[in-house]
C-alpha positions as CSV (number, residue, x, y, z in Angstrom):
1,X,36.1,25.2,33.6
2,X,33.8,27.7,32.5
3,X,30.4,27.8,30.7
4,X,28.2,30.0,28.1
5,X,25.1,30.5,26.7
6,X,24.7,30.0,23.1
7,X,22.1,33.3,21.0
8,X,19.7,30.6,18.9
9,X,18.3,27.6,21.3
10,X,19.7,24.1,22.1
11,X,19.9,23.3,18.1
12,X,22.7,26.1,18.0
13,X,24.5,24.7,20.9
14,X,24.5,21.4,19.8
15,X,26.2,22.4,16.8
16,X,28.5,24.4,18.1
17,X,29.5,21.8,20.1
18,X,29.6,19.5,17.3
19,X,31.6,22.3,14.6
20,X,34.3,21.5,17.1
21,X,37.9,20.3,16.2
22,X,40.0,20.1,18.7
23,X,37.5,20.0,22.0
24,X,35.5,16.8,22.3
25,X,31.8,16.8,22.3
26,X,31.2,14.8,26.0
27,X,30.8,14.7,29.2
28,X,34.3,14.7,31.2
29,X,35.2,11.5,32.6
30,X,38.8,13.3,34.0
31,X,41.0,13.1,31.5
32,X,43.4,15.7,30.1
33,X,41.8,16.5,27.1
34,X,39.4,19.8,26.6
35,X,35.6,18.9,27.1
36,X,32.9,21.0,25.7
37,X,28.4,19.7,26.2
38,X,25.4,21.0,26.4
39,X,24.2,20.6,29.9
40,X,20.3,20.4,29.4
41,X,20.3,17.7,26.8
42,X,18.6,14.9,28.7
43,X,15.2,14.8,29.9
44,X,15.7,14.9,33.6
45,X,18.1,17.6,34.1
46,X,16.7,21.1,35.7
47,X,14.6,23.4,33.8
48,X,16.8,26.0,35.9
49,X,19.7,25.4,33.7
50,X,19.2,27.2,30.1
51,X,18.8,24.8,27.5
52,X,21.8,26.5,25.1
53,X,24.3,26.2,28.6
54,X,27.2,24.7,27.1
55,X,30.2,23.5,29.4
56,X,33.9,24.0,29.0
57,X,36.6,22.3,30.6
58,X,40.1,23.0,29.1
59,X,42.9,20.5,28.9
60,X,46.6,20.3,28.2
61,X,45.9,21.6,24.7
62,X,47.4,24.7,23.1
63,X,45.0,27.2,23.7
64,X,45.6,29.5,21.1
65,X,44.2,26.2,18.8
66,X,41.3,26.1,21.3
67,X,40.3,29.5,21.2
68,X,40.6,29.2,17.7
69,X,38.7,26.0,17.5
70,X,35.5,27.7,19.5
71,X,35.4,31.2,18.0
72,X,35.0,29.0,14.5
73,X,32.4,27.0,16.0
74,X,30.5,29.6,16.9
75,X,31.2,31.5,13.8
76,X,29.3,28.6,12.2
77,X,32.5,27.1,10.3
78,X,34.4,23.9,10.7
79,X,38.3,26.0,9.8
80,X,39.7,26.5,12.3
């Protein structure tokens, strides 16, 4: 598990996390699967956690695909 802070605001994190191919947009529920959300997206969580926080759990998944999933994410394209 790990976590980062996305340069542009909560709008860039969410779609980063939703530019995503092969990690799923949600919150975990312990599966096997890689996870990726923005932590601050509902009204009652902390104003100590930054509202572009986006968490990471990694799965079972290759992870040269997930690397190269996330860096086009955050490149702002869908190819990954």
């Amino acid at each position: 598990m790990a976590s980062i802070e996305i340069a542009g605001g909560a709008a860039e994190a969410d779609a980063v996390c939703e530019r995503t191919r092969v990690w799923t947009y949600a919150t975990s529920l312990g599966g096997v699967e890689s996870l990726l959300e923005r932590r601050r997206r509902w009204p009652l969580e902390s104003a100590r956690v930054p509202e572009s926080l986006v968490r990471l759990s990694f799965g079972i998944e290759n992870v040269e695909d997930l690397w190269s999933d996330l860096d086009a994410a955050l490149r702002g394209s869908r190819d990954a």
